[in-house]
C-alpha positions in Angstrom: -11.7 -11.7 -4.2 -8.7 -9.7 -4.6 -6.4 -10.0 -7.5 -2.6 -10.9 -7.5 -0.5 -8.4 -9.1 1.5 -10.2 -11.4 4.8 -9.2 -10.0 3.6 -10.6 -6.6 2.8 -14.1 -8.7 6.3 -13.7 -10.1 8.1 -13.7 -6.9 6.2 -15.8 -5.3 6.7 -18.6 -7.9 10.7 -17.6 -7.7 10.8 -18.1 -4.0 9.1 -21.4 -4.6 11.3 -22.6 -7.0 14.5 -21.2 -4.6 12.8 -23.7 -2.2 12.9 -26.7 -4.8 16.5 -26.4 -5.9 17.7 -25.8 -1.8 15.4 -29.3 -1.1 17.1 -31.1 -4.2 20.6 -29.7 -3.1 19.9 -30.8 0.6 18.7 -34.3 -0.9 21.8 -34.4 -3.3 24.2 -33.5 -0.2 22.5 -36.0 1.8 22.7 -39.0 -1.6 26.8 -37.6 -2.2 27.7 -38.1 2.0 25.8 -41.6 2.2 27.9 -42.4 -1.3 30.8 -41.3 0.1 30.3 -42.8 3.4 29.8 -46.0 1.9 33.0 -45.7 -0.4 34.8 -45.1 2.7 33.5 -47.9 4.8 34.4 -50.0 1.5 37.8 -48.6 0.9 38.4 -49.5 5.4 37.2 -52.9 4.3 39.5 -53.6 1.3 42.2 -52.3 3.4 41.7 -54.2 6.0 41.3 -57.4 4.2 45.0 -56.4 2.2 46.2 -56.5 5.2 45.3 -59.5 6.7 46.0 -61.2 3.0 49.9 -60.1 3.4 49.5 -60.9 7.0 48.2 -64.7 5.9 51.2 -64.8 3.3 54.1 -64.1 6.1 52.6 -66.4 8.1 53.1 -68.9 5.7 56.5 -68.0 4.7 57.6 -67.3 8.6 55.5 -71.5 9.3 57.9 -72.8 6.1 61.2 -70.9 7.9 60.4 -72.4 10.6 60.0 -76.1 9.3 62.8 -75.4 7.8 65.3 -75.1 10.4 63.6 -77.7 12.1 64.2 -80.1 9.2 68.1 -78.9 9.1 68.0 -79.5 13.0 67.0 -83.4 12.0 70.4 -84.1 10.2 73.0 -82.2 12.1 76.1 -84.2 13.0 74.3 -86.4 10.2 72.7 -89.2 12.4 71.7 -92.9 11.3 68.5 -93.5 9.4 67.6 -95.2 13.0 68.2 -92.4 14.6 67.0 -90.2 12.0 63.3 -91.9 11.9 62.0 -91.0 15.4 63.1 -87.5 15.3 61.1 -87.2 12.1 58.3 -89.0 13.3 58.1 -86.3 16.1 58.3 -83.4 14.1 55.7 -84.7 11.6 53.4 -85.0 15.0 54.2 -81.6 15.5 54.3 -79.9 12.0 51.1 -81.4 10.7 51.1 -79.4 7.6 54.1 -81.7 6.5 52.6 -84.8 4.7 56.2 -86.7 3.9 59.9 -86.1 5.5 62.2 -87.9 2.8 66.0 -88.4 3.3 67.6 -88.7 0.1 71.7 -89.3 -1.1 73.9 -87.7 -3.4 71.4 -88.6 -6.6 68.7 -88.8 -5.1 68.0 -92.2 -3.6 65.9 -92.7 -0.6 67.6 -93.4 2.3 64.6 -92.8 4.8 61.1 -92.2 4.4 58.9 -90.8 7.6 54.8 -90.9 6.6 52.5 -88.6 8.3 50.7 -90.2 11.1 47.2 -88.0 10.8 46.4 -90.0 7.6 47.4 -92.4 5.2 50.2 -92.1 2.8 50.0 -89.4 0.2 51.7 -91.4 -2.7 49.4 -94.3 -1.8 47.7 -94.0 -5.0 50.5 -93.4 -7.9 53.9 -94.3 -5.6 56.5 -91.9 -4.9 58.9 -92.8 -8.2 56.1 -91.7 -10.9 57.0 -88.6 -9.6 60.3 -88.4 -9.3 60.9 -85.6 -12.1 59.8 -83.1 -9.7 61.7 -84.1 -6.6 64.8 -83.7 -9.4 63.8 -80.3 -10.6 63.6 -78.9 -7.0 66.7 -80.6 -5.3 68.5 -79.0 -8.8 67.5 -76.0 -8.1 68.3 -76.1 -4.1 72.0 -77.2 -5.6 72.0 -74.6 -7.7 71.5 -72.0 -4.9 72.8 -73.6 -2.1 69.4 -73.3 0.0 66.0 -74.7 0.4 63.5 -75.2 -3.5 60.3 -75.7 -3.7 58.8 -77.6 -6.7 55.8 -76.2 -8.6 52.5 -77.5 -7.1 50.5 -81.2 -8.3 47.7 -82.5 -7.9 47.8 -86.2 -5.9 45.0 -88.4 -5.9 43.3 -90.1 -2.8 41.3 -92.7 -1.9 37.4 -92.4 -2.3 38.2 -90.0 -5.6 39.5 -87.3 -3.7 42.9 -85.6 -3.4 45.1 -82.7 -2.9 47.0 -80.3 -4.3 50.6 -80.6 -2.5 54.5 -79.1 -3.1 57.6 -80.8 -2.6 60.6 -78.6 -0.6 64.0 -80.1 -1.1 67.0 -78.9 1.0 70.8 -79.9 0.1 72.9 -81.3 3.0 76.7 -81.0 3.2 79.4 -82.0 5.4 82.5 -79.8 5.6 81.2 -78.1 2.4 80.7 -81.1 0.6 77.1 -82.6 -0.8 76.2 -85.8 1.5 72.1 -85.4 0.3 68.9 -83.9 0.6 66.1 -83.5 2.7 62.4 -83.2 1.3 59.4 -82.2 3.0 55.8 -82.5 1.2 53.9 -80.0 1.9 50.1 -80.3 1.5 48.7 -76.4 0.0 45.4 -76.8 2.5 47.5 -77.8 5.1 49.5 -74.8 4.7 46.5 -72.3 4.6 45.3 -74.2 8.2 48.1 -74.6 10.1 50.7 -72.0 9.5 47.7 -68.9 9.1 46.3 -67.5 12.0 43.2 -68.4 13.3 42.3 -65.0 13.8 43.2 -64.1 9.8 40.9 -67.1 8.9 38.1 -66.6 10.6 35.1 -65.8 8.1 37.1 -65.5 5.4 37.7 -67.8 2.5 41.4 -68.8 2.0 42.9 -69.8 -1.2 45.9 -70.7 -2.8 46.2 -69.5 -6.7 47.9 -69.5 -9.4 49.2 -66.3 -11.3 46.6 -66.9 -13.9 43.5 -67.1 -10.8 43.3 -71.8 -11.0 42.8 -72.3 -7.5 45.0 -75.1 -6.1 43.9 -74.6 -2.4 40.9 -73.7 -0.6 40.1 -73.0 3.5 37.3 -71.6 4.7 34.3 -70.3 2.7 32.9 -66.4 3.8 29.3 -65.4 4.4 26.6 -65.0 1.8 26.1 -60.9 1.2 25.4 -58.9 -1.4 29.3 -57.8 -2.0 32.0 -59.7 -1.7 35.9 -58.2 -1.0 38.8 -60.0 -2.2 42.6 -59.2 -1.3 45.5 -61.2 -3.4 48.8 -61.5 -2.3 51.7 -63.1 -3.5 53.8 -66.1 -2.0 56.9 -66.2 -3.9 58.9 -69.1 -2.6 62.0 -70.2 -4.2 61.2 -72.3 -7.4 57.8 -71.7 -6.7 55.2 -68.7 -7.2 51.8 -68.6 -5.8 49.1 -65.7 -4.9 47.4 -66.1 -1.3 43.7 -64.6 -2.0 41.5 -63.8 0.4 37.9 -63.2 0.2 35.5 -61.9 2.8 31.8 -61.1 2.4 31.7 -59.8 5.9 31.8 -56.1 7.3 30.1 -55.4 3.7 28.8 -51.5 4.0 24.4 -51.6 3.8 23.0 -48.5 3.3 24.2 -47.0 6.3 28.0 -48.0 6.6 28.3 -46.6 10.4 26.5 -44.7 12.8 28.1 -41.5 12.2 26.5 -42.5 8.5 23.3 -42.9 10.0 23.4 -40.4 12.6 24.4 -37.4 9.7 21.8 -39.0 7.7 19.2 -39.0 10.5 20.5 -34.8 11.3 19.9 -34.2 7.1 16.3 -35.7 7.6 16.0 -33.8 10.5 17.0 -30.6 8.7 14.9 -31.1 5.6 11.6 -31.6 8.2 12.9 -28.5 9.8 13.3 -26.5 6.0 9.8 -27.7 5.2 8.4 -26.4 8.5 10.9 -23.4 8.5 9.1 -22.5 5.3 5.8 -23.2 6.2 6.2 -20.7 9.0 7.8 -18.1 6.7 5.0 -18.6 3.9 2.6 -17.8 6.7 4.9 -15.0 7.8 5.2 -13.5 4.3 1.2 -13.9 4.4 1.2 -11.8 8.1 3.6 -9.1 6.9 1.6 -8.6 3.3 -0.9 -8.2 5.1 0.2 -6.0 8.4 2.2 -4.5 5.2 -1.6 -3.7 3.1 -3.0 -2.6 6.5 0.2 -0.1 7.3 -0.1 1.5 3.8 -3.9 1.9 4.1 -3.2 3.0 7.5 -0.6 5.1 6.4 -2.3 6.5 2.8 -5.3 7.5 5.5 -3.1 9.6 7.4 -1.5 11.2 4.4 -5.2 11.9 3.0 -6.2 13.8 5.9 -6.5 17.1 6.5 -6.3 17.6 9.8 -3.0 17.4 11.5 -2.1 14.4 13.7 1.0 14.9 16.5 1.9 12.3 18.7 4.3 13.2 22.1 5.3 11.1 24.8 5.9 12.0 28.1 8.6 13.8 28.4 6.7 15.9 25.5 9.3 15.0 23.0 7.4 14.6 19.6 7.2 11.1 18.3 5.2 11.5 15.3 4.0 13.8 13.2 1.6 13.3 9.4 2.3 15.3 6.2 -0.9 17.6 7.0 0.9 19.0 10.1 4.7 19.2 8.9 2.2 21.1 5.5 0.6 23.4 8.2 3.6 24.5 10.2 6.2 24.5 7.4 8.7 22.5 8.8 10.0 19.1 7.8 9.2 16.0 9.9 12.7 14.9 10.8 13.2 18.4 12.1 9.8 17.9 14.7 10.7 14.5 15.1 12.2 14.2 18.7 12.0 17.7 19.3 11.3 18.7 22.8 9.7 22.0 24.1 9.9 25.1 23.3 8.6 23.8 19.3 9.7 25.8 16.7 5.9 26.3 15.3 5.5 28.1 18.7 5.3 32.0 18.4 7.7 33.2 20.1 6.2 36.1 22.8 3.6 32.8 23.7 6.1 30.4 24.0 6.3 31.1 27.8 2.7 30.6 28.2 2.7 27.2 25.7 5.4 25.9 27.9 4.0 26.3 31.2 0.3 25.0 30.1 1.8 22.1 28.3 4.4 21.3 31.8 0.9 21.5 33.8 -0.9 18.8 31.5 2.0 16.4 31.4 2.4 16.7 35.3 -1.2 15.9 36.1 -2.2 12.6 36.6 -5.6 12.8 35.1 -6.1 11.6 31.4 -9.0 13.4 30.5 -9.8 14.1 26.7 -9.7 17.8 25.7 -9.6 20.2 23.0 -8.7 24.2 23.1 -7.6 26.7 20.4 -4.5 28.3 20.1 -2.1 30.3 17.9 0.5 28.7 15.7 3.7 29.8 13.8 5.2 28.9 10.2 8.6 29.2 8.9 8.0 32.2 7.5 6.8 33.9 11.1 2.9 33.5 9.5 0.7 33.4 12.9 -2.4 31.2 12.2 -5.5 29.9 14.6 -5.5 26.4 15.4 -7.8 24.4 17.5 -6.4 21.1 19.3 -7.8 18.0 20.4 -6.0 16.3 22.6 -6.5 12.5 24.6 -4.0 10.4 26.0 -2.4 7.9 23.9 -3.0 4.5 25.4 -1.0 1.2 24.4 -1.6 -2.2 23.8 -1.3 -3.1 27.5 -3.4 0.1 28.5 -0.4 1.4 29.8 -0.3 5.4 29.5 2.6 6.4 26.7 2.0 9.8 25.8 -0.5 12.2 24.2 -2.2 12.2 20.8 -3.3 15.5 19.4 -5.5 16.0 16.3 -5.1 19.8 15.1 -7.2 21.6 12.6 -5.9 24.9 11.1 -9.0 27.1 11.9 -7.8 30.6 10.5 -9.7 30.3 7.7 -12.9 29.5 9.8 -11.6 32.5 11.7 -11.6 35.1 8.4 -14.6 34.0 7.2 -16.4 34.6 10.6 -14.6 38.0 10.9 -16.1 38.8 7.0 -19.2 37.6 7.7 -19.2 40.4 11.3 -18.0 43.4 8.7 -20.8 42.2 6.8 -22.9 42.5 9.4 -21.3 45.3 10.6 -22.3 46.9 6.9 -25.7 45.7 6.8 -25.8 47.1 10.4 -24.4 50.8 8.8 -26.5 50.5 6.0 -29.3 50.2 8.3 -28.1 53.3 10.1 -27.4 55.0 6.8 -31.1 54.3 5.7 -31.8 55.7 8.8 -30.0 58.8 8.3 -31.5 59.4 4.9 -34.9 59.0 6.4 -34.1 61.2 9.4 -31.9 63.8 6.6 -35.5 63.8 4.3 -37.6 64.4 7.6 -35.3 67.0 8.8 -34.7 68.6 4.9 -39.0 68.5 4.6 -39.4 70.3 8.2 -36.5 72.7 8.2 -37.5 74.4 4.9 -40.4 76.5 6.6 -38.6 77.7 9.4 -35.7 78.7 7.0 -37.9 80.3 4.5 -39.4 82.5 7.1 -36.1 83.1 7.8 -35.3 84.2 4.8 -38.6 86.4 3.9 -37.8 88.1 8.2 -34.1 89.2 7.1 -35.5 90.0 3.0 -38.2 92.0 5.1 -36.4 93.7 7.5 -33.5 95.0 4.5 -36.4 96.5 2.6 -37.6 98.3 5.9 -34.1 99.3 6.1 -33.9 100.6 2.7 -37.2 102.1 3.1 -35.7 104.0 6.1 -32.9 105.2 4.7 -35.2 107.0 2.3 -35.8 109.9 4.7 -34.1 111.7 7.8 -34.1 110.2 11.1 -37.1 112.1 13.2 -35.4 113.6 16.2 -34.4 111.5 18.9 -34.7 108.5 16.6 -30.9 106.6 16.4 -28.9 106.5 12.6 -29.1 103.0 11.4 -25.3 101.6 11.0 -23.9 99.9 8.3 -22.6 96.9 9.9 -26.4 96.8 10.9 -27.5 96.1 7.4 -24.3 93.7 6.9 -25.5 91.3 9.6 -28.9 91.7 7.7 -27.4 91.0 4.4 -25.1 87.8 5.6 -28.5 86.5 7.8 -30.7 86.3 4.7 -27.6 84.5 2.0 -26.9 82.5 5.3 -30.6 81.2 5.6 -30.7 80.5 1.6 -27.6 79.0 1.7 -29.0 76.4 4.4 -32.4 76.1 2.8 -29.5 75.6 -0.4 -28.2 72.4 1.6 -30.8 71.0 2.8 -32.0 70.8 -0.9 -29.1 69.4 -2.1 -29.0 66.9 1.2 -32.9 65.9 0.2 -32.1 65.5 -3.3 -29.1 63.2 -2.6 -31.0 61.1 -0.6 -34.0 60.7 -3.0 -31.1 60.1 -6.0 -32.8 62.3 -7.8 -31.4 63.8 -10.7 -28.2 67.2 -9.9 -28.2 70.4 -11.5 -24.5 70.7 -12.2 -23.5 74.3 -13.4 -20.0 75.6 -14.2 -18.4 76.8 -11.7 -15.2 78.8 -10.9 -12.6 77.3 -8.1 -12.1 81.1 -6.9 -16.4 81.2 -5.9 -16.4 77.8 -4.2 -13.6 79.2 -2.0 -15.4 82.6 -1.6 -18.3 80.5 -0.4 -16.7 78.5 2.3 -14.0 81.3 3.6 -16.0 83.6 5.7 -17.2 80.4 8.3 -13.5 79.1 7.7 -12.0 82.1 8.8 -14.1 82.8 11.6 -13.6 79.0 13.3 -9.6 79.8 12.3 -10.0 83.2 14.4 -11.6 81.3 17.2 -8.1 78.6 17.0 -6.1 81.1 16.3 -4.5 79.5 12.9 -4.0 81.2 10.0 -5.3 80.3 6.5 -3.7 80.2 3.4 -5.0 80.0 0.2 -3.0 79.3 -3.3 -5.2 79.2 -6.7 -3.6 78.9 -9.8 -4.9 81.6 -12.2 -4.9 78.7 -15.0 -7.5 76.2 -13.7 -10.7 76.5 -15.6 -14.2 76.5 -13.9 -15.5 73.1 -12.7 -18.4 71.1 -13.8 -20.2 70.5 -10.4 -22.8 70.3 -7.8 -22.2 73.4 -6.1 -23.5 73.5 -2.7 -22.5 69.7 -2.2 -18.7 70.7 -3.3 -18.8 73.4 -1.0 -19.6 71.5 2.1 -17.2 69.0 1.0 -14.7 72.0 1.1 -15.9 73.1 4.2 -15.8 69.7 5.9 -12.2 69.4 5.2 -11.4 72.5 6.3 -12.6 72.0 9.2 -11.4 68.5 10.1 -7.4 69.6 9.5 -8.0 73.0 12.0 -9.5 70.3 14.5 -6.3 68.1 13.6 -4.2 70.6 14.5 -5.6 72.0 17.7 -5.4 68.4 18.6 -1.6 68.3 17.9 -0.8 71.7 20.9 -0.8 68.8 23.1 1.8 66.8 21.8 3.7 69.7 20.3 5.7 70.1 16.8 9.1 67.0 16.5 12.2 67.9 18.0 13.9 70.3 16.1 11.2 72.0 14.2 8.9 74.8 15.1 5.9 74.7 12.9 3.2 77.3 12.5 -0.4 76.2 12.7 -1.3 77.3 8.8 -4.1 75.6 6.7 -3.6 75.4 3.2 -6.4 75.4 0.7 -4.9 74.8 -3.2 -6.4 74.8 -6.3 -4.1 73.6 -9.9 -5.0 72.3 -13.0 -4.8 68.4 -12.6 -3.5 65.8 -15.3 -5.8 65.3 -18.2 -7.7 62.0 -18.5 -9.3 60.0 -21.3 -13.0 62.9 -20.4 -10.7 65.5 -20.5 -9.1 68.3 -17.9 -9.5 68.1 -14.4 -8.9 70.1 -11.3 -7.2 69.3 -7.9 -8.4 70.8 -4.6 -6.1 70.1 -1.8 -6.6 70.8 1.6 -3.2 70.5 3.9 -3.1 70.3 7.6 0.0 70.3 10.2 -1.8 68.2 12.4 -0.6 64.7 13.8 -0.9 62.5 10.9 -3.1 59.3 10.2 -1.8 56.1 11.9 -2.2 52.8 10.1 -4.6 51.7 12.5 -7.1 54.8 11.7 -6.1 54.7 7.9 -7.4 51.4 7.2 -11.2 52.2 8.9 -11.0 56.2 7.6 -13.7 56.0 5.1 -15.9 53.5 7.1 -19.1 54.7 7.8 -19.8 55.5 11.7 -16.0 55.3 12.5 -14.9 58.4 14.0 -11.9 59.5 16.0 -13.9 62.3 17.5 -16.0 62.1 21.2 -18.9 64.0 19.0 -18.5 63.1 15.7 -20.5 61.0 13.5 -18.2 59.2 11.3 -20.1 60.3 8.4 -18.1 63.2 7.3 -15.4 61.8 5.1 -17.3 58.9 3.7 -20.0 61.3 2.4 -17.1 63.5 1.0 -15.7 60.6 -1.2 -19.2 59.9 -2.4 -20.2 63.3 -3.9 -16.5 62.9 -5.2 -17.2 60.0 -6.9 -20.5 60.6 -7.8 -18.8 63.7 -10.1 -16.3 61.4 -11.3 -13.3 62.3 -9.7 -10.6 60.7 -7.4 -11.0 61.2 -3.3 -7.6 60.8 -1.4 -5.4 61.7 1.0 -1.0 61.6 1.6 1.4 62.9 4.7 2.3 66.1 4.8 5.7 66.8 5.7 7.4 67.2 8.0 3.8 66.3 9.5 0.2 66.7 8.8 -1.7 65.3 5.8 -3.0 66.5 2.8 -7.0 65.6 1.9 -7.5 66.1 -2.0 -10.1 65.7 -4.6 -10.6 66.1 -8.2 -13.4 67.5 -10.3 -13.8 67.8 -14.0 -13.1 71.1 -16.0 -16.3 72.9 -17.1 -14.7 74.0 -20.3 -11.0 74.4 -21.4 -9.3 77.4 -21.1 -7.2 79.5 -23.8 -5.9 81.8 -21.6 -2.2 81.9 -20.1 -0.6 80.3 -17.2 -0.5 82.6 -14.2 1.6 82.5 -11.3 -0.4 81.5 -8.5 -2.4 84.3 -6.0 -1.5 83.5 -2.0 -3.9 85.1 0.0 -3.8 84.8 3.8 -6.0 85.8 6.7 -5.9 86.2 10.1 
């Protein structure tokens, strides 16, 4: 099982704390608007029931107006106790809050009592006169302001040991401004709370009359059992009397959901929190998904930036859509500069870029989607042309729906190097083989050659001493004089046939590695050696020769024969270069003469001591680049008939003496072959101005 990075744990167990404090701040929003709600549903209730409370208390005060005028009505144009009676009798039929319509004089005496008729009389139980003292207090007080007084509220016992809490109204009468006596009307307080409120106000309420200090004098109605009950107070001040009309009301009390809105906000939060809780349920398991597509993308994507190859995607309009580090690493260009780059690509060389083009407009036109791989030639930044081989398939979709094409390129040029190293390896085992073969054929040759060249010799060694012989005595007669150019050719025949049987040595002992007799030699006797065939292939070309020895240079240390047939091969390859320039002729503006140059100079001194430099400097054409870099390879040859073994056998009797093997241009053309050999003994004697000779 895999292992949680801590910081993984750590975030996690953040995001699941974020989640706890939103779910406690959608469960605290959902508490604070149920709260509120509630307080608002209470605070509509209150109101309401204020209102109806002052609404209860001016209907009371507008029901006592209204008695009022209708008690003034009863004495105008002051009528008769007779007459009086019946109208009072009416009204109390009418008015049934009134209990008692009195009629009294100028101090108070009765001059006409009218009972209700809906009950028995009030003062039944303690008679009207025991209380007297508030009937005076009232009808002092309506004197006093010259309208209607009521008297503070008692308490009048009934029959069966009930009674009733009732007030006493007393209104001064005049005539033409004078007092003729006062009306009083007993009010009972329930009466008042029944009659003169509206029905509407009362219903499910309870209905009380109060004092300021909360006795309750009055009650009507009784509300409905709930677990809160409302209460609205408001205050009837009549004159002489204050009261407080309170209302209670256990109905309309707010439950736990005051309204639907409440409820239906309430019911949207419950709603929201099952949606949070599946919202992040999904997005646990879509944290889950993208860790993981996230793990399988870096893998994915840690693969491709492991790899080696090179991965190119196109689509197909051949605009490239992707590219991995290996191939932006391979061509030398950046990804955002391949990215969306259409054809001609700047990794293309550019004298192929026609041919790339029109090979990559054939595949993307075909309909066929078959898998293929082929090599080609790319191009860095820096112009550097390397071998590639591509692999290329169509790229497929999800839907199988054909999108593009997917190419996997491997940079093959090293491949490519080794493979050519390992064919100039073969080619050197093949020219070692051949040289092997040489040796054998040079040892066969060297070991069959010596007794047809030592019977050259002893014929021309022979034939002089017959010659010498004959030169003792006169010719007989008829007999011809011998000539000396005769005994010349002689002469040159028998050095010419030791000389070979010379080489041939020298080539057999090369061969076999066996050990070189080295004698001092002088540069002016290897040039004597070579100059007679020299000059007679230069009379044949017609070039001239010309030779420049520095009287300073000491005698060399050296294989003589080899170092002369070094000489000699030079010598000839630079006349051959030159008859090979009379075709092409000399540059514009220069007319050269066809002049070989043999020099000899004392060369710098090295750590073995003095050396000597023999150049040999042609006017021919020059080495190409081409020629330069195979020039010393064995079997490479610029000739129809040559070998190619010429100058690579040169630089190894060079080197085998110790010395340097080279060549440079000659200006203004040609090129100059030199070699250096080490000084057979220093020299005391004094620098000389160098001998030119020349011959024809």
């Amino acid at each position: 099982m895999a292992l949680k990075h801590p910081g993984l744990a750590l975030w996690a167990n953040r995001r699941f704390s974020l989640w706890l404090l939103l779910l406690a701040l959608v469960v605290a929003l959902l508490g604070l608007l149920v709260w509120l709600a509630g307080r608002y549903e209470s605070s509509l209730v209150q109101s309401r029931l204020d209102d109806n409370a002052a609404e209860a208390a001016v209907d009371i005060l507008s029901g006592l107006n209204r008695n009022l005028q209708a008690v003034q009505a009863l004495h105008v144009g002051e009528p008769g106790a007779q007459a009086w009676e019946p109208l009072a009798r009416q009204l109390l039929q009418v008015r049934r809050e009134m209990l008692r319509l009195e009629w009294r004089d100028e101090a108070l005496g009765v001059s006409g009592v009218v009972e209700t008729p809906f009950q028995k009389p009030v003062f039944g139980q303690l008679g009207r006169p025991s209380l007297q003292a508030d009937v005076g207090l009232a009808c002092a007080a309506a004197r006093r302001v010259s309208g209607p007084a009521y008297s503070v509220s008692y308490f009048l016992p009934q029959s069966g040991g009930l009674g009733m809490e009732v007030i006493d109204m007393c209104f001064p009468l005049t005539n033409a401004g004078r007092l003729s006596g006062y009306a009083v009307a007993t009010y009972s307080l329930q009466s008042l709370l029944s009659e003169l409120v509206g029905k509407s106000l009362a219903k499910n309420v309870g209905l009380s009359l109060t004092e300021a200090d909360g006795t309750r004098l009055a009650l009507h109605g009784a509300p409905a059992r709930a677990s809160r009950t409302f209460v609205a107070r408001q205050l009837l001040d009549l004159p002489g009397s204050t009261m407080v009309v309170r209302m209670e009301s256990r109905l309309g009390t707010p439950a736990l959901f005051p309204n639907v809105l409440t409820a239906l906000v309430s019911a949207l939060s419950l709603a929201l929190l099952a949606v949070l809780f599946l919202l992040g349920r999904d997005m646990r398991r879509r944290l889950q998904v993208e860790h993981d597509l996230g793990e399988a993308l870096a893998f994915r994507k840690a693969m491709e930036n492991s790899l080696l190859t090179g991965l190119r995607a196109r689509d197909l309009q051949g605009r490239i859509t992707y590219v991995n580090p290996a191939f932006c690493k391979m061509v030398g260009v950046e990804a955002r500069e391949l990215l969306n780059q259409s054809m001609p690509s700047t990794y293309w060389p550019p004298e192929l870029a026609g041919v790339y083009q029109q090979r990559q407009e054939m595949r993307l036109a075909g309909s066929h989607l078959a898998r293929e791989s082929h090599e080609s030639v790319f191009m860095r930044r820096d112009g550097t042309r390397f071998a590639v081989l591509i692999m290329e398939a169509p790229l497929i979709n999800a839907v199988g729906k054909h999108t593009g094409w997917m190419s996997a390129i491997l940079d093959v040029s090293e491949q490519r190097r080794n493979e050519e190293l390992s064919r100039a390896s073969q080619d050197r085992l093949q020219a070692s083989a051949r040289l092997a073969m040489v040796g054998e054929m040079a040892s066969l040759l060297s070991h069959e050659l010596n007794q047809p060249l030592a019977a050259i010799s002893s014929y021309a060694t022979g034939s002089l001493n017959l010659l010498q012989q004959g030169l003792a005595g006169e010719p007989g007669p008829g007999e011809p004089a011998l000539s000396d150019d005769l005994r010349l050719a002689m002469r040159c025949i028998a050095e010419q046939a030791e000389r070979a049987g010379k080489v041939i040595k020298s080539v057999h002992d090369f061969v076999r590695r066996s050990d070189r007799v080295r004698e001092s030699v002088k540069p002016q006797a290897l040039l004597d050696a070579i100059m007679p065939l020299v000059a007679l292939q230069a009379r044949k070309l017609d070039m001239r020769i010309a030779l420049e020895l520095d009287a300073a240079c000491p005698p060399v240390l050296c294989d003589r024969t080899m170092v002369e047939q070094v000489l000699l091969n030079l010598a000839r390859n630079g006349m051959q270069a030159m008859q090979g320039s009379l075709e092409t002729g000399p540059p514009p503006g220069l007319a050269l003469e066809r002049v070989l140059t043999l020099r000899v100079r004392p060369a710098a001194a090295g750590a073995q001591g003095p050396w000597v430099e023999f150049a040999v400097s042609d006017q021919g054409e020059g080495i190409s680049d081409d020629v330069a870099r195979q020039l010393f390879t064995p079997f490479f040859t610029t000739k129809k008939e040559g070998m190619g073994l010429g100058l690579s056998l040169c630089r190894t009797v060079i080197e085998q003496h110790g010395g340097f093997f080279g060549y440079d241009n000659a200006w203004p053309q040609g090129t100059i072959f030199s070699f250096t050999l080490p000084a057979a003994a220093s020299s005391t004697s004094g620098a000389a101005a160098p001998r030119v000779l020349q011959e024809s």
